[in-house]
VOLUMVEX-393335 format. One record per residue (C-alpha): residue number from 1; residue in one letter; x, y, z. Coordinates in steps of 0.02 Angstrom, whole numbers, plus 50000, padded with zeros to 5 digits. Example, Ala and Ser with C-alpha at 12.3 -4.5 7.8 and 13.67 -1.06 7.14 Angstrom:
<nodes>
1,a,50615,49775,50390
2,s,50684,49947,50357
</nodes>
This chain:
<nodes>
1,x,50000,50000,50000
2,x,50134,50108,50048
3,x,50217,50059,49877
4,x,50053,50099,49777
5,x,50064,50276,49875
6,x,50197,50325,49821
7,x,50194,50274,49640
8,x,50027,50358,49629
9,x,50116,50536,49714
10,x,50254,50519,49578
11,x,50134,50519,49433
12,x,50032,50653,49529
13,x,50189,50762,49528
14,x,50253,50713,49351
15,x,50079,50758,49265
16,x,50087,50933,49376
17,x,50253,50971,49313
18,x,50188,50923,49122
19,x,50041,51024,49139
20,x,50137,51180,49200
21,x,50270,51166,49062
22,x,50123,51146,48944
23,x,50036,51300,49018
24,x,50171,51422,49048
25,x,50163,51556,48896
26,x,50306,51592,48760
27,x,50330,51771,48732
28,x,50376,51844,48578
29,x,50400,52017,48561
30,x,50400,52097,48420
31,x,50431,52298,48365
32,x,50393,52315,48194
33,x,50490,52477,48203
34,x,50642,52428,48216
35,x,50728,52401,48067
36,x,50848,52236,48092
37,x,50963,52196,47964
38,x,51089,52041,47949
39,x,51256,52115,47883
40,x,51178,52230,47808
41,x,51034,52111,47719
42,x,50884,52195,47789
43,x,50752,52130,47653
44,x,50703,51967,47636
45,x,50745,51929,47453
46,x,50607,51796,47402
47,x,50692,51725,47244
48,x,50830,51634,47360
49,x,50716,51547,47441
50,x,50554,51505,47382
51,x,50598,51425,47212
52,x,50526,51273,47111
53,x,50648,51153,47048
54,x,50641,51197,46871
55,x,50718,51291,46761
56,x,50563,51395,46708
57,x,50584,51405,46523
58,x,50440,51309,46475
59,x,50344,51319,46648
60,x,50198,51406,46582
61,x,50191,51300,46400
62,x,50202,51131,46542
63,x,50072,51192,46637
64,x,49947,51230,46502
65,x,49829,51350,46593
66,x,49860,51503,46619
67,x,49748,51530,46789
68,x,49834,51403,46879
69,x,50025,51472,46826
70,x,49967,51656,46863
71,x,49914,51587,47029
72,x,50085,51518,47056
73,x,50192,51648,46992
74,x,50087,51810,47043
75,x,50008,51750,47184
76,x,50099,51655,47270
77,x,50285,51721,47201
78,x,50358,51579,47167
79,x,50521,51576,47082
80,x,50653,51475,46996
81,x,50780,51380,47077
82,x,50873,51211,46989
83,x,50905,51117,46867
84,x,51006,50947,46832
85,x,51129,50924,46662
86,x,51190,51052,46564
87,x,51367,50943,46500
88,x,51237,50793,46500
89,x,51117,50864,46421
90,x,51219,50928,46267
91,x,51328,50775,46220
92,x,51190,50646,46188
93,x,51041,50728,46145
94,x,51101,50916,46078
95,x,51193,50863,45917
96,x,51315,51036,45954
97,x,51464,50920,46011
98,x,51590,50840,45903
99,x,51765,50814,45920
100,x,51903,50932,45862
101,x,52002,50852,45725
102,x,52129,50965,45726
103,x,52136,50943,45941
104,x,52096,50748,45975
105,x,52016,50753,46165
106,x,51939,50915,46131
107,x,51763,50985,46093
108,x,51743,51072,45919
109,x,51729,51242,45983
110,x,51681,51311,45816
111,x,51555,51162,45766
112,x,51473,51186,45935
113,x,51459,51382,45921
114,x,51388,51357,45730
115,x,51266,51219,45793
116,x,51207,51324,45954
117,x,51045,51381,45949
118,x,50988,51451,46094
119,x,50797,51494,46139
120,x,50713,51588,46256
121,x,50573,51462,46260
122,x,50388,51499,46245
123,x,50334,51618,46378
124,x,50188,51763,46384
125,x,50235,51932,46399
126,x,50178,51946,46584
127,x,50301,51805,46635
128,x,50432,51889,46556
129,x,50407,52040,46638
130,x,50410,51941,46801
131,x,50590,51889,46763
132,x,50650,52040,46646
133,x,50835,51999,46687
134,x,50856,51814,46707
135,x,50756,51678,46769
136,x,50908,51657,46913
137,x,50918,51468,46913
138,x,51062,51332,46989
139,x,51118,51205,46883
140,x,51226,51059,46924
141,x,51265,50937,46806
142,x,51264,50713,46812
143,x,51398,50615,46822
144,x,51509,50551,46680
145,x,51427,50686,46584
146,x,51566,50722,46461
147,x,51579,50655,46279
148,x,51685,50465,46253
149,x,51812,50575,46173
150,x,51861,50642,46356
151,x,51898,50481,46425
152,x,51872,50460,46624
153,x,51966,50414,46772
154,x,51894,50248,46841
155,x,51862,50248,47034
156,x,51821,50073,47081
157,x,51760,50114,47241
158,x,51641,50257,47155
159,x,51578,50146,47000
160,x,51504,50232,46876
161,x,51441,50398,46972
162,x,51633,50407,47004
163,x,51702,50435,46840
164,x,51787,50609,46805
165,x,51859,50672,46617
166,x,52046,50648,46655
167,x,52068,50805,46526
168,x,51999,50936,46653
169,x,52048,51057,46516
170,x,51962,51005,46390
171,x,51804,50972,46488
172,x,51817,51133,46555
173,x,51832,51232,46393
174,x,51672,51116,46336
175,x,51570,51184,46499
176,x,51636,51350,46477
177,x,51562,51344,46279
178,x,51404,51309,46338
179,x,51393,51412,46458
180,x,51429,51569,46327
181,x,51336,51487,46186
182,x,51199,51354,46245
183,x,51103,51496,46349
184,x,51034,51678,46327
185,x,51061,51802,46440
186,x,50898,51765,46509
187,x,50917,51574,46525
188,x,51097,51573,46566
189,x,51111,51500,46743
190,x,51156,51591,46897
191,x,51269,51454,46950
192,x,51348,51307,46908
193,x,51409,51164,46982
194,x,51501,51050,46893
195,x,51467,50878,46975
196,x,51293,50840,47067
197,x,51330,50737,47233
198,x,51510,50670,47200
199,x,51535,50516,47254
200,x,51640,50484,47433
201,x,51763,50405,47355
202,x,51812,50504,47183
203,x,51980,50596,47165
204,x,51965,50741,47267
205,x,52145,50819,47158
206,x,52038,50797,47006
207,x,51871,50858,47060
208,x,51956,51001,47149
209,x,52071,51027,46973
210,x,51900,51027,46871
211,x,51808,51148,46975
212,x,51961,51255,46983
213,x,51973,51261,46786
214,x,51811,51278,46745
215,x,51799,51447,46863
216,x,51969,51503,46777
217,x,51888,51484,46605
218,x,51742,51578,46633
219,x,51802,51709,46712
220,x,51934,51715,46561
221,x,51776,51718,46452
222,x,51695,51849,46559
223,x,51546,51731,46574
224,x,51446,51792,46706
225,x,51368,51618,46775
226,x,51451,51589,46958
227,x,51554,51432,46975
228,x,51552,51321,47131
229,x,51543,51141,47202
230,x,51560,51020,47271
231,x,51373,51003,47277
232,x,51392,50861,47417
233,x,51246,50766,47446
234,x,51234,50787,47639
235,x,51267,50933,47740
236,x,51312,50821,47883
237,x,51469,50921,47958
238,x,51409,50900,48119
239,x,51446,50714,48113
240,x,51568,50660,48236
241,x,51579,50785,48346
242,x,51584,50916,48207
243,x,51749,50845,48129
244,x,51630,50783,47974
245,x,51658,50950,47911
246,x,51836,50880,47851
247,x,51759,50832,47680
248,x,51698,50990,47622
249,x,51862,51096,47722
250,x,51958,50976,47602
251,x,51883,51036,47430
252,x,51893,51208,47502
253,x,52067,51213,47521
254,x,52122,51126,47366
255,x,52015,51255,47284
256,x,52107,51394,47387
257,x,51940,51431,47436
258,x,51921,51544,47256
259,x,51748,51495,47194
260,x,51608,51592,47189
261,x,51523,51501,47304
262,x,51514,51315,47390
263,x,51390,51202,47401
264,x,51298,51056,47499
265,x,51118,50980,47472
266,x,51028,50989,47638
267,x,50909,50844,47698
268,x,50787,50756,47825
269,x,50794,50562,47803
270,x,50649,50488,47893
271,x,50558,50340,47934
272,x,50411,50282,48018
273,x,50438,50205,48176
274,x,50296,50100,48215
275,x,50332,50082,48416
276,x,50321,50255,48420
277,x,50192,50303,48301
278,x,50281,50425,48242
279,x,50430,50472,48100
280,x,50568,50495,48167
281,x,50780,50488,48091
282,x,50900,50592,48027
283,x,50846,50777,48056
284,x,50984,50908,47984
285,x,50865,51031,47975
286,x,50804,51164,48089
287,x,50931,51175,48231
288,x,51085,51063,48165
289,x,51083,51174,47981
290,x,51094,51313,48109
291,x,51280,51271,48159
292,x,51316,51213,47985
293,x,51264,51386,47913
294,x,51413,51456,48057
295,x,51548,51337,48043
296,x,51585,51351,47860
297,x,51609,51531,47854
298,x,51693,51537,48029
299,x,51819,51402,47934
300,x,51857,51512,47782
301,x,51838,51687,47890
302,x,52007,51612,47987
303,x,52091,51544,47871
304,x,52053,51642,47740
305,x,51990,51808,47798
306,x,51821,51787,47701
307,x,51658,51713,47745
308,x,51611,51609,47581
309,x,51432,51608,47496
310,x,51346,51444,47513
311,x,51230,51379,47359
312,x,51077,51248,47434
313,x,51021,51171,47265
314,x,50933,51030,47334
315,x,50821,51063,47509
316,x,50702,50941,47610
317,x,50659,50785,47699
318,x,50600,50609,47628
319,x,50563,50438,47703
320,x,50699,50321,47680
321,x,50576,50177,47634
322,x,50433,50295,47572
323,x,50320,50140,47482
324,x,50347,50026,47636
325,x,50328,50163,47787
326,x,50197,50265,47683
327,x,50090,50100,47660
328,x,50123,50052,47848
329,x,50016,50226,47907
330,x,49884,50218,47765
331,x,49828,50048,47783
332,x,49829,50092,47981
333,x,49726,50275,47965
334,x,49638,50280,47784
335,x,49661,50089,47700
336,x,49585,50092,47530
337,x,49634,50104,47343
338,x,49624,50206,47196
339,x,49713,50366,47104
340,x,49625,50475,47245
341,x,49686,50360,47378
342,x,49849,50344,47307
343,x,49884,50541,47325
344,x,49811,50550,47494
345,x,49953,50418,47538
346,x,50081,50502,47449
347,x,50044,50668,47550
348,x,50125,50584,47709
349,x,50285,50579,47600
350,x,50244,50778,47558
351,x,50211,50831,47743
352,x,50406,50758,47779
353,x,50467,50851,47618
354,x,50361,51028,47675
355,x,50388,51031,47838
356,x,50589,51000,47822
357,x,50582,51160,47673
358,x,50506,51253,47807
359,x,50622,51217,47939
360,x,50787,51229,47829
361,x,50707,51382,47756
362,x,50688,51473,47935
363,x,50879,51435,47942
364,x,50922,51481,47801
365,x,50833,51659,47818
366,x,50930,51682,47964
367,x,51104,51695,47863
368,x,51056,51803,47713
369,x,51247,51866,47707
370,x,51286,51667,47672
371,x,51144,51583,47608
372,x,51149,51627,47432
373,x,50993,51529,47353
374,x,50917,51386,47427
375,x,50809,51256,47324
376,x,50669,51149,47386
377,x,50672,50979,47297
378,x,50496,50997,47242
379,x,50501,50974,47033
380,x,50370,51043,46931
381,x,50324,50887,46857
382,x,50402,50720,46799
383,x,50296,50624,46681
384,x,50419,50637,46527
385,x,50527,50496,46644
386,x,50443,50432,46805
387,x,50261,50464,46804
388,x,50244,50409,46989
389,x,50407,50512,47046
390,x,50368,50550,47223
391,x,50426,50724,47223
392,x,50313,50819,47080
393,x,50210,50977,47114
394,x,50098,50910,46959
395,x,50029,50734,46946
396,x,49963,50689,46788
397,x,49757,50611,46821
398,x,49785,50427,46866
399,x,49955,50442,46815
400,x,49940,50447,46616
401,x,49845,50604,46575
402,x,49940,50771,46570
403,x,49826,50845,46492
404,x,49718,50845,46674
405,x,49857,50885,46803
406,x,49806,50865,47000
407,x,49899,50968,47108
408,x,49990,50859,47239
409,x,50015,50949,47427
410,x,50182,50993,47396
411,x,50102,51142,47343
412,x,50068,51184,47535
413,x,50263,51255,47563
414,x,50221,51408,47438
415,x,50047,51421,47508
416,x,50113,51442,47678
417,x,50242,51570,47634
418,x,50119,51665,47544
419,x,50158,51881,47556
420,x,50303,51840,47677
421,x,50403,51966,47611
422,x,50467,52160,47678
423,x,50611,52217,47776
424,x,50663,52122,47944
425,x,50582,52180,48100
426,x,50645,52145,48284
427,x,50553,52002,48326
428,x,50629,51912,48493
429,x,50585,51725,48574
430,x,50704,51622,48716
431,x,50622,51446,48654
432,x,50736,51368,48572
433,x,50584,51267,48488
434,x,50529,51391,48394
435,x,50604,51451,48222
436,x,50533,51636,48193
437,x,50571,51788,48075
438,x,50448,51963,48078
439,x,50434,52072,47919
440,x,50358,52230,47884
441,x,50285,52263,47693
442,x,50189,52454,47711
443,x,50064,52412,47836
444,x,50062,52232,47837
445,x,50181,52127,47981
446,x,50199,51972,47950
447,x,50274,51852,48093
448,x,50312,51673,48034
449,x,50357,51538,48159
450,x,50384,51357,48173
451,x,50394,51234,48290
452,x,50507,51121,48300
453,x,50446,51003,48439
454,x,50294,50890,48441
455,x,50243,50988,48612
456,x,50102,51115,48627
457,x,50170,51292,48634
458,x,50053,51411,48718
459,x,50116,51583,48653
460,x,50104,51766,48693
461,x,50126,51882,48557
462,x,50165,52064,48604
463,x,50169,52171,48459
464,x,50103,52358,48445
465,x,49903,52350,48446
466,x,49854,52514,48403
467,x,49774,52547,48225
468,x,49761,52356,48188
469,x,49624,52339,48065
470,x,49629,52157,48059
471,x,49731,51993,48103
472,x,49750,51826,47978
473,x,49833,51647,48049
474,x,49888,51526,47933
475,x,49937,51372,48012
476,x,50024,51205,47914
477,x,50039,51058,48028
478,x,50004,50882,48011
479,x,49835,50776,48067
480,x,49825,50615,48174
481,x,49832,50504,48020
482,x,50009,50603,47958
483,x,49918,50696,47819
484,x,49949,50866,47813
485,x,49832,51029,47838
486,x,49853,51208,47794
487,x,49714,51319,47874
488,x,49658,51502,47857
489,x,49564,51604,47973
490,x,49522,51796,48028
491,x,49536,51813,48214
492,x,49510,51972,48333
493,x,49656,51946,48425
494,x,49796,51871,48480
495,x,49736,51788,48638
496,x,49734,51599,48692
497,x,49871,51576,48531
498,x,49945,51403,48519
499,x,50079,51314,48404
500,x,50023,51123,48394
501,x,50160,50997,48384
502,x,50269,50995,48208
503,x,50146,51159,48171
504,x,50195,51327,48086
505,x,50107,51456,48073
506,x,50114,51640,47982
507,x,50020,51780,48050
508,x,49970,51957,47953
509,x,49952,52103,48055
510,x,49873,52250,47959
511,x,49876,52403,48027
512,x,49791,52556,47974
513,x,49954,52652,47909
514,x,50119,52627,47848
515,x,50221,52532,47985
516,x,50368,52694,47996
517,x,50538,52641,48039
518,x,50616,52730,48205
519,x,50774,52620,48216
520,x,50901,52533,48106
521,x,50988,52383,48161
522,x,51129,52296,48096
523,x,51151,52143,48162
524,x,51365,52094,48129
525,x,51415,51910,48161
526,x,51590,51875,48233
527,x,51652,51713,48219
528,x,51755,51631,48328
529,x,51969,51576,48337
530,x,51945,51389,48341
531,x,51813,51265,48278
532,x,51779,51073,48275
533,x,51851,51054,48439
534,x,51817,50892,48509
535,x,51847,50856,48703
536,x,51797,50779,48869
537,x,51743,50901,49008
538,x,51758,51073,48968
539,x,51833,51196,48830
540,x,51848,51389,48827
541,x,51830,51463,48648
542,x,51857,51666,48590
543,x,51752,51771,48493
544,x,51810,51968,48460
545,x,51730,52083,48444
546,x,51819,52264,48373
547,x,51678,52398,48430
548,x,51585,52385,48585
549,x,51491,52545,48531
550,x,51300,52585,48488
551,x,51264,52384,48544
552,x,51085,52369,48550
553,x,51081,52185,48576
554,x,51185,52034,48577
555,x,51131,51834,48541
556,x,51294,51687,48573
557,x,51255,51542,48427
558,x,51351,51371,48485
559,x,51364,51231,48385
560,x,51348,51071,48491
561,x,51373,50888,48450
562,x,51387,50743,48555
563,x,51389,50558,48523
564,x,51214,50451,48537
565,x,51139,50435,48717
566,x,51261,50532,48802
567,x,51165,50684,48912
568,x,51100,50814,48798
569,x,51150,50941,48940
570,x,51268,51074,48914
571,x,51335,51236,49025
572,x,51394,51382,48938
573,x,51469,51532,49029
574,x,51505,51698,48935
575,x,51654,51803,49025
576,x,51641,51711,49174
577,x,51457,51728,49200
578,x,51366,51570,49203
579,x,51218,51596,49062
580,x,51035,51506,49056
581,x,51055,51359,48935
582,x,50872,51314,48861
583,x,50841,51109,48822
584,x,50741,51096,48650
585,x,50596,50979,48682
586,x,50642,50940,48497
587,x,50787,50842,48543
588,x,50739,50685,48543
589,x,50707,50714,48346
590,x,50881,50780,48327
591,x,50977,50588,48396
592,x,50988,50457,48294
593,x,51091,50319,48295
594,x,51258,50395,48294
595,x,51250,50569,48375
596,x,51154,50723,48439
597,x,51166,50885,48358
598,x,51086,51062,48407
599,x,51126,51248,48397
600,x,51110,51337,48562
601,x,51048,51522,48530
602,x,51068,51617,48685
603,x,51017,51800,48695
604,x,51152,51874,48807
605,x,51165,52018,48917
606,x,51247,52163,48835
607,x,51355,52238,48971
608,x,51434,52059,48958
609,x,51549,52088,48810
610,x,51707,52147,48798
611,x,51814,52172,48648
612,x,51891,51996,48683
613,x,51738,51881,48746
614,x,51781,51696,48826
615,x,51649,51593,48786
616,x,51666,51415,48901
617,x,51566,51259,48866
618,x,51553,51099,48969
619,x,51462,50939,48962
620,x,51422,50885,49155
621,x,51418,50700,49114
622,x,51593,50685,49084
623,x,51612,50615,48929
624,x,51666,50672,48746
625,x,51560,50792,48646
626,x,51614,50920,48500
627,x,51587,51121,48468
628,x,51569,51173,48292
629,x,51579,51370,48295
630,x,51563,51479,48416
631,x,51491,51642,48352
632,x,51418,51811,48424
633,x,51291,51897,48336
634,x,51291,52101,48384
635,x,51153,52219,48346
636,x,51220,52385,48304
637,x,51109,52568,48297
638,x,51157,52593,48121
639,x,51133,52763,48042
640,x,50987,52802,47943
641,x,50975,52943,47846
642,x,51077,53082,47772
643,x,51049,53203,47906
644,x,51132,53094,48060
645,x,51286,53034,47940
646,x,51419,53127,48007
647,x,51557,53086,47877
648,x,51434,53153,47735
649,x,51570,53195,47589
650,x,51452,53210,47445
651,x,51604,53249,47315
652,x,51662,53067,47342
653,x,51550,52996,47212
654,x,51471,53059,47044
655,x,51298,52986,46979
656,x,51229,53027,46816
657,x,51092,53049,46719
658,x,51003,53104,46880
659,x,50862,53103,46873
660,x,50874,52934,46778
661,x,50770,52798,46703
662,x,50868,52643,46661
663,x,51050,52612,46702
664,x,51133,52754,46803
665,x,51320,52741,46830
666,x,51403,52801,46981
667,x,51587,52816,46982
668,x,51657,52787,47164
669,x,51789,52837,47271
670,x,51966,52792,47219
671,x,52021,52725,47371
672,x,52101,52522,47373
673,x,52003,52395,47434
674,x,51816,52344,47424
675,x,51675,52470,47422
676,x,51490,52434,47502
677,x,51381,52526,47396
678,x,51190,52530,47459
679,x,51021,52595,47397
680,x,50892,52652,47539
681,x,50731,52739,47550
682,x,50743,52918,47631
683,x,50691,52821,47778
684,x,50805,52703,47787
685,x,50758,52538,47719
686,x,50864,52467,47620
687,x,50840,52423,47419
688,x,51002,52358,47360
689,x,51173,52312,47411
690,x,51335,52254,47341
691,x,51507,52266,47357
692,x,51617,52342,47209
693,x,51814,52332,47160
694,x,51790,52449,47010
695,x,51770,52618,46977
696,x,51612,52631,46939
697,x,51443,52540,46965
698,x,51287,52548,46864
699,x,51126,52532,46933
700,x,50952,52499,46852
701,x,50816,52599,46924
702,x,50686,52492,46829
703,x,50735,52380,46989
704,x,50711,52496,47113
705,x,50502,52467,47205
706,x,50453,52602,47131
707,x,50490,52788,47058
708,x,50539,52928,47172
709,x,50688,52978,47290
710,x,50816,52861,47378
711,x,50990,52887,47435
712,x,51160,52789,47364
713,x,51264,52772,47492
714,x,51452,52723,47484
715,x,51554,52658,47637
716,x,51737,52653,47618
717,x,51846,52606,47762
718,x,51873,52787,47803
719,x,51717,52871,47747
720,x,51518,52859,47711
721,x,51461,52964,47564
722,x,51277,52982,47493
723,x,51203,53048,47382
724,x,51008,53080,47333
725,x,50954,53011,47160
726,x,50773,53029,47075
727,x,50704,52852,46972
728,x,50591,52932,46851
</nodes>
């Protein structure tokens, strides 16, 4: 009895302590009038994240109806983001590539540019105007892709997706060729990437050696496609306590870290674990891309003094055994048969694919100075060579008639995202749970959030609600059966809000007037002196910082991994004082069989940093775990208009025609070394940014939001300078 007792307190007290963790509140607070940008990205630039992967040229001729591709290129913005074979897709099929008599090994360069006939493709006049420039798209190209003429190099471990052209000049000057000649300007890619998903095993001196001479080449041809790799399948670098990242530090240093950019597919690989009733496996995204996203810059920003770009072409989540685990929950929830059944089924597989975009995308948002485009494997269609192919937006009716596409619910990750767009907004939450971004477009806010756990998350909003007119919530999540849901709904406030388990959720806030800006932040990340450090007990680590002045804020990012079933709990001090360490309730989803990976984002006192900051980390159990990167994020009070800039020297730069319409050149400073030049409204909010070598930039004000005034601003390491132009 006295046993009973006491069992029967125990679960008392652990079903208190559940329902007050379920019942306590998460605040986020939000001030949409605080401008925050991310070295010096303040907008959130839709077209690097929320692409289809296809190329676009025949997306509306493929579609066949012109409501349903206005809908998904007006409405709901898509944009363009990958495709596969470019080398592949011109040797067999192309008839432009022959060998060179006079050069045995080597592509006829003046066949192929005779026989090159490059199109535009069919498009209406309102797509085109959509995508004046270029439709912006990554390509990476298939394995053994070159002509018999460049004979490979045989890996035998690496088989037949091993095999590189052992000329790696010739095969460059073939890629380069079609690069100038197989494309418009329009069609051209953005990037390239030689090999898709190189094999372990290949010859990392050759694949370096044919990256390496393919980016000579075109810059030698002044072809303006970017060149990068390696295009690695798997992005996991936080493997092994965060040494994994050996592989890809490899490439980058027998590439002398030179390309334009480098490049890793990111993905979930799940499976449905029947003893849990649930999916469960390999999760990279959400908190684990988080300290990938800081660990590869932090590698090249010491040894190389940069912080590289990093090109996502391929971006989700898919069951392992999708037939086999997708047939295990439908026959238990919904059994049946039949083309309707067959796409309800197939939607379990979509929820895993969506719900890992959304989660990699959050992460991805969050490092707009690295993250240069980011693709969600989600292909228009694929009936030409897999009717069935699991990831298609389009399904052709019953599998064999194109002519009647049904739209699968991969369409849900573009629905959800829907008018996310504007200028980043101070937007603050301690859970480390829950993903979330705030953006400001005229009067509309718009906070997105995700949840990463499969807990309840009561939350309390506090945002400015004064001249609200009205409130939308948009919530994606997944039902008891694993189908997914995306839901709509007008509410009159805030109150009693709730994230379900694996649930995001978007809400619009419109307000009566223009959201003003009465602060700009910049928000500078400084990356730490050492990374993949594996030990046992307890490390110190060093992040400077070189200004301790105008700090508005300041958030510590750690990258933590630790070997399977070892304790997920970690103390952190920063200068001595011990800090709060939050445990996900996501991490059981991020162990699998080998490790545990997380990011711990700690929002840190201020008055805490000095110029030199000793960050110490120690695992109380004892035993060996790994830190990736150590970085600290600052918030600076940037200035924001001509009237506070101090250093105002408006005879450093000349623009003309001003007024202009079209290209306006602007002739900078002559001063060594690189030049931020910047576009912003007269209130601050910036339009455009890049950083220039030469002595002059032009602009096109056809790019600019709209006609009127805005301010060109150009930082030096001395001096600011602006300047007020007119777009007419």
């Amino acid at each position: 009895m006295m046993l009973h007792s006491k069992v029967y307190l125990v679960l008392v007290l652990v079903l208190l302590c559940a329902q007050q963790a379920m019942s306590q509140e998460i605040v986020i607070q939000v001030d949409p009038t605080v401008s925050t940008a991310i070295n010096g990205h303040l907008n959130l630039d839709r077209s690097k994240y929320f692409n289809l992967s296809t190329s676009g040229i025949l997306f509306e001729s493929t579609i066949n109806n012109k409501t349903r591709s206005d809908y998904y290129i007006h409405d709901l913005e898509m944009t363009f983001g990958r495709t596969l074979g470019m080398v592949s897709t011109a040797v067999p099929w192309g008839g432009n590539v022959r060998e060179d008599a006079a050069r045995p090994g080597y592509a006829d360069m003046a066949f192929l540019k005779q026989k090159s006939n490059p199109s535009n493709g069919t498009f209406s006049e309102a797509f085109k105007q959509k995508f004046p420039n270029n439709l912006d798209v990554a390509n990476h190209d298939n394995h053994n892709a070159y002509p018999v003429f460049m004979p490979p190099v045989i890996n035998a471990q690496a088989g037949d997706i091993g095999k590189l052209p052992s000329n790696v000049d010739a095969a460059a000057e073939l890629a380069v060729a079609l690069l100038k000649y197989y494309y418009t300007d329009w069609t051209r890619p953005k990037t390239f990437e030689p090999i898709n998903e190189p094999h372990w095993a290949i010859d990392k001196d050759l694949l370096a050696n044919l990256h390496m001479t393919i980016w000579k080449k075109a810059k030698a041809e002044k072809i303006p496609t970017l060149i990068g790799g390696p295009c690695y399948s798997t992005a996991y670098y936080y493997k092994k306590n965060y040494t994994g990242l050996s592989g890809l530090s490899d490439f980058i240093d027998r590439t002398e870290c030179k390309l334009d950019f480098y490049s890793f597919h990111v993905y979930d690989f799940m499976k449905y674990d029947a003893a849990r009733k649930d999916i469960v496996g390999r999760v990279t995204s959400g908190l684990p891309i988080e300290g990938v996203l800081d660990i590869v810059p932090n590698y090249t920003m010491n040894k190389y003094g940069k912080a590289v770009e990093i090109v996502i072409s391929e971006t989700g989540g898919y069951m392992a055994g999708r037939e086999a685990d997708q047939n295990a929950i439908a026959n238990t929830y919904f059994p049946g048969s039949g083309f309707d059944w067959e796409m309800k089924r197939r939607s379990i597989s979509a929820f895993v694919m969506v719900s890992s975009c959304i989660a990699n995308t959050m992460a991805f948002i969050n490092h707009p100075h690295v993250v240069k485009k980011s693709v969600p494997f989600i292909l228009l269609e694929s009936f030409a060579w897999d009717p069935k192919y699991y990831s298609s937006l389009l399904v052709a009716n019953n599998f064999t008639d194109k002519n009647n596409w049904q739209e699968s619910k991969y369409i849900h990750f573009y629905e959800f995202f829907k008018g996310v767009k504007g200028r980043r907004v101070l937007s603050e939450c301690a859970n480390p749970d829950i993903q979330q971004h705030a953006f400001v477009d005229g009067n509309k806010l718009v906070l997105v959030m995700n949840n990463q756990s499969n807990i309840i998350k009561p939350l309390k909003v506090n945002l400015p609600a004064s001249g609200i007119s009205s409130i939308n919530i948009r919530r994606y999540g997944r039902n008891t059966d694993f189908t997914p849901y995306l839901e709509e709904q007008t509410v009159a406030s805030l109150n009693e809000l709730s994230l379900k388990g694996r649930e995001a959720m978007v809400i619009t806030v419109t307000y009566q007037d223009q959201v003003q800006q009465s602060k700009y932040i910049d928000e500078k990340a400084y990356y730490g002196a050492e990374i993949s450090r594996e030990f046992v007990g307890t490390a110190n680590f060093t992040v400077n910082i070189p200004s301790l002045k105008d700090i508005q804020y300041a958030i510590l990012r750690v990258g933590i991994s630790r070997p399977a079933g070892t304790d997920r709990k970690v103390n952190i001090s920063l200068n001595g004082t011990a800090l709060q360490v939050p445990m996900e309730d996501c991490a059981p989803y991020l162990e699998n069989e080998t490790e545990f990976a997380t990011t711990k984002i700690i929002r840190v006192d201020k008055s805490l940093l000095v110029n030199r900051n000793n960050i110490t980390v120690s695992f109380p159990d004892g035993k060996q775990g790994g830190v990736g990167a150590t970085v600290l994020r600052v918030g600076y009070q940037e200035i924001t208009s001509v009237s506070e800039n101090r250093n105002l020297q408006t005879p450093g730069i000349e623009i003309f025609p001003n007024p202009a319409s079209g290209l306006m050149q602007v002739n900078l400073p002559n001063v060594s070394g690189e030049i931020k030049l910047q576009v912003v409204t007269l209130n601050g909010q910036l339009i455009h940014e890049e950083v220039a070598t030469k002595s002059a930039v032009f602009i096109d004000t056809k790019s600019l939001r709209m006609k009127g005034a805005y301010i060109v601003r150009v930082q030096t390491d001395k001096n600011v300078y602006n300047q007020k132009v007119i777009a007419i």
